[in-house]
Each structure stands twice: as structure tokens, then as C-alpha cells.
N, C-alpha and C positions, 0 to 999 in steps of 0.2 A: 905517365899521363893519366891524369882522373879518367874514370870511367862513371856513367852517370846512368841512372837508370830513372825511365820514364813511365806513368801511369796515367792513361790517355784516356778521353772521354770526346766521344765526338759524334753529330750528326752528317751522317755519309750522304742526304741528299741531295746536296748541288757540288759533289766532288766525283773524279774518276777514278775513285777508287783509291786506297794507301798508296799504291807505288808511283812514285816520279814518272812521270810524263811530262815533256820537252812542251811547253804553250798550251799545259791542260792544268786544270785545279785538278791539283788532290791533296789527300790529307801531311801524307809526306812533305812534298813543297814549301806547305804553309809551316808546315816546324822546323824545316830544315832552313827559311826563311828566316823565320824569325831568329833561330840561333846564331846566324848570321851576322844579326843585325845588334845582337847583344856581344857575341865575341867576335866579329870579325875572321869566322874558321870557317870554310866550307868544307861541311861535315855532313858522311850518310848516314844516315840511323837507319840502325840493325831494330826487324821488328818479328814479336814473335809469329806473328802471321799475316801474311795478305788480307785486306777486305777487296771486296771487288764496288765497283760504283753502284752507289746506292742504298748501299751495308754500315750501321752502326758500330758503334763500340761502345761498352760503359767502359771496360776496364784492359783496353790494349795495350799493350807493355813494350816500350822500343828501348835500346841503350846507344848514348855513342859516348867515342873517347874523345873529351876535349882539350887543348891545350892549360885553357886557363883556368886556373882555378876557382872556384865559386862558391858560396855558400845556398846548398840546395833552396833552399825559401826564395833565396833573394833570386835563384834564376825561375824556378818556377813563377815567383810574382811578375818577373821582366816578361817570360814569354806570354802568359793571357794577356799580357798588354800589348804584344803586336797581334795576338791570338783572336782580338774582341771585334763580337759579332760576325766570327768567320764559322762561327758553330762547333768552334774547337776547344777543350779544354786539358790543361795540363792540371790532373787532380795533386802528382805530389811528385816528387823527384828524390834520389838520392845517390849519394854515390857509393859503389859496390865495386867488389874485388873485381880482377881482371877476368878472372876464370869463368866469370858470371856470363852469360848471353842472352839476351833475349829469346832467340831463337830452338836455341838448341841444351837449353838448360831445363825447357819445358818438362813436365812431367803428365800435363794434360790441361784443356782447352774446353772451355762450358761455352756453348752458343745458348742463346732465347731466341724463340720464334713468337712474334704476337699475332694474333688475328683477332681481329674484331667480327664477328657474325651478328649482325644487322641488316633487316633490308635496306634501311635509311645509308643515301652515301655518307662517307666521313668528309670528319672539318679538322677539328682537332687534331684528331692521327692521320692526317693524310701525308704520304710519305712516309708514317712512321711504325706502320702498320697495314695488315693484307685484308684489303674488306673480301667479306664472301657473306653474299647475301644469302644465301639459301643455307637452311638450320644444318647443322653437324650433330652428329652424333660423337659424344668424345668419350664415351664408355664404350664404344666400339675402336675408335681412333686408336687409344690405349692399348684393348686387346691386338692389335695388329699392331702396334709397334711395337710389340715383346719380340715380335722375329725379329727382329733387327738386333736386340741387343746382343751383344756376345763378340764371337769375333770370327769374320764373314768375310765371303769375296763381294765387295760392294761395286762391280761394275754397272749392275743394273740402275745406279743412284751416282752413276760419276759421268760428268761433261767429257762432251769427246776432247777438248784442249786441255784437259790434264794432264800435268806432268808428271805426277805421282811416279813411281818406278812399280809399285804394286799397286794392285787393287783393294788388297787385305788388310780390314781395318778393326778394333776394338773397341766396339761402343758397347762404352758404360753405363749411358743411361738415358734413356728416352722414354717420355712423360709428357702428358698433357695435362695442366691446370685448366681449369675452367670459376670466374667470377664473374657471373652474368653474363654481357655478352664479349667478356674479354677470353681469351682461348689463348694459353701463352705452351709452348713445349717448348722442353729444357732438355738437352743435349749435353752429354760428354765424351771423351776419348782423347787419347793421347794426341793422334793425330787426325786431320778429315780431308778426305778430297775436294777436287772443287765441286763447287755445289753439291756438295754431299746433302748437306742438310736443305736446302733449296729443294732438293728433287724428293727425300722423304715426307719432307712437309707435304708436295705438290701430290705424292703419289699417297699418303695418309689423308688426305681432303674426299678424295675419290671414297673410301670406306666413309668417312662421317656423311658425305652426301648420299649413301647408299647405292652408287655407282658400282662397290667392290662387296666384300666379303672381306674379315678380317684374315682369313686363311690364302686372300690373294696376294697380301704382302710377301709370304714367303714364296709363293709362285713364282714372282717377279725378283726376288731377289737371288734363289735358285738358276733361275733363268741365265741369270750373269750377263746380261743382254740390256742396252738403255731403251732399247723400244718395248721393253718387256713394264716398263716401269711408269709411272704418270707424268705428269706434268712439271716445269722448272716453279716452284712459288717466286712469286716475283722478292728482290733484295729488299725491300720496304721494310718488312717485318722481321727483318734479319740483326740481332746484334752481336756481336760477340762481349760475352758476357767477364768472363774472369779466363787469366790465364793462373793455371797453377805450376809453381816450381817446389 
């Protein structure tokens, strides 16, 4: 049975998130839909990661095994055709050994976080992007995200409904860009908890507003405690960027 692997591009704001839900939009659905409707297979797609509702993707990667056989183009082109104007894009498709997974063949996972710092509300990025009107400091932002890097007990930065079996994670890289008033931080690690990156952003906002002290980041992440930590940043600004295997 072919194994087919997917490369996904998608606007998470009017879905409930990747995983199937019974009478709800989400991203899932609509692929699992339309694959449907091109082979006649009801088929799950295995994906390398949950987004939760609200949460982007440029480059999220699922596989399923289908019966029939296809010429990758030719199914990539069928599916943005049930895909169009649902905000979904299938960038490329191919098919790969069995051994292959989405999921568990990962070797590590980049998120983007955008924000926009503007007093003026947003048009353009809205949804797509975290306004914060009040100026940041992201030479401070930065020095307080070095504690994070490395590899840490992140409870203080994980939702209580995580399932995680540890708290212990290795992050490789966090960074704030700054171009005018775009503010984007870049994230990696193997693996991340739920709103991992949601609550660092949230609790890194706190330093650029002057709220904190770059040396409170590790306080709170010391702490191993979520009430030690800041705020959830809302999913808006959230993408997941590239999975790497």
C-alpha cells in the first residue's frame, strides 16, 4: 500500500484546530475530506503535530497510507481543488517508504511567533498576528530568552491539559527578530509541550514591556510552577514553521 507524504500550508483561523472533531471544522477534516472524494478511502492522516484552534502552519507534514495508486502532482492538484478558498494548501506530496512517519520520524520542530507592536489596531494581520500596543523592548526580550535555551523542566510554560509524560524539554533556539514594527521569534526543539511556546512568548512580552527583569525569566522557569510564569499569548501569532526529519 503506497504511503504518501504531505506538506501542508494552512490558515488555522476559522478551524478547531488539526484534529478531527465530529460537526466541527478543522484542518484534518477538510483533508481527510477531500481525499475521500478523490479515492473513495476513509483514511486518517497521521500528522507530525497537533495545532490547537487558531494556530497556523507554513510547512506541517502528515502521511496516510492509501489504497490507490496516484501520481503525486496529479493528487496534490485534485486536493487544492476540493481545498479552495477553505484556507488550506497542499504545497507538494510524495510518496515515501513505509518506515517513514510523520509523527515519529521527526528529528525537530521550528514554530514562528509574529507580533506586530503598533498602537494602531490591525487590518491586514488580524488573526494573523498578536498586536501589543505598548513598545517592547526586544534587546531585553532576547537577553531573557537565553534561559530557556538548553534543556529544562518547562512546567512553568506548560497548560495544565497536557499530556506530555515529562515536563523536560530541549530548546534549541529562541530569538526574536525585529523589522520595524514586526517582532517575529523563532523557536526549535525536538519536541514542545502544549502551549509551550504560547506561554513563553506571553511571559517574554512581560520583560519587553518592562513589567519583568530579564533574570525573571529564570525565576519562573526555576519555579517549575504555571503561576510562576506569564501570560497564554493568544494562537493568532502562532505558526508552525518547518518540521525537520
Amino acid at each position: 500500500m503506497p504511503r504518501y507524504k504531505f506538506i501542508i500550508e494552512y490558515n488555522g483561523s476559522a478551524y478547531h484546530g488539526w484534529q478531527y472533531q465530529e460537526n466541527l471544522p478543522t484542518i484534518q477534516g477538510e483533508i481527510e475530506s477531500a481525499i475521500f472524494k478523490i479515492t473513495q478511502e476513509s483514511i486518517r492522516l497521521q500528522v507530525s503535530g497537533r495545532t490547537d484552534a487558531g494556530v497556523h502552519a507554513l510547512g506541517q507534514v502528515a502521511h496516510a497510507d492509501i489504497n490507490k495508486l496516484m501520481d503525486p502532482f496529479r493528487l496534490t492538484y485534485g486536493l487544492n481543488h476540493f481545498l479552495t478558498n477553505k484556507g488550506i494548501s497542499i504545497l507538494s506530496t510524495e510518496t515515501c517508504d513505509t518506515t517513514f512517519h510523520a509523527r515519529f520520524s521527526t528529528k525537530a520542530r521550528t514554530y514562528l511567533y509574529k507580533i506586530i507592536n503598533r498602537r494602531a489596531p490591525l487590518t491586514v494581520d488580524m488573526k494573523l498576528a498578536y498586536h501589543v500596543p505598548l513598545p517592547l523592548d526586544v534587546t531585553s526580550m532576547n537577553e531573557a530568552a537565553k534561559y530557556l535555551i538548553g534543556h529544562h523542566d518547562f512546567t512553568s510554560f506548560r497548560a495544565s491539559e497536557c499530556q506530555a509524560l515529562s515536563p523536560k524539554k530541549t530548546l534549541e533556539q529562541a530569538e526574536f527578530k525585529q523589522s520595524n514594527n514586526l517582532i517575529e521569534f523563532h523557536t526549535r526543539s525536538k519536541s514542545f509541550l502544549h502551549h509551550q511556546v504560547r506561554n513563553m512568548v506571553g511571559t517574554l512580552c512581560l520583560v519587553g514591556v518592562g513589567k519583568w527583569q530579564p533574570k525573571d525569566i529564570q525565576i519562573a522557569l526555576l519555579a517549575k510552577n504555571r503561576k510562576a510564569a506569564g501570560p497564554t499569548a493568544p494562537p493568532d501569532g502562532l505558526y508552525l514553521r518547518e518540521i525537520i526529519y
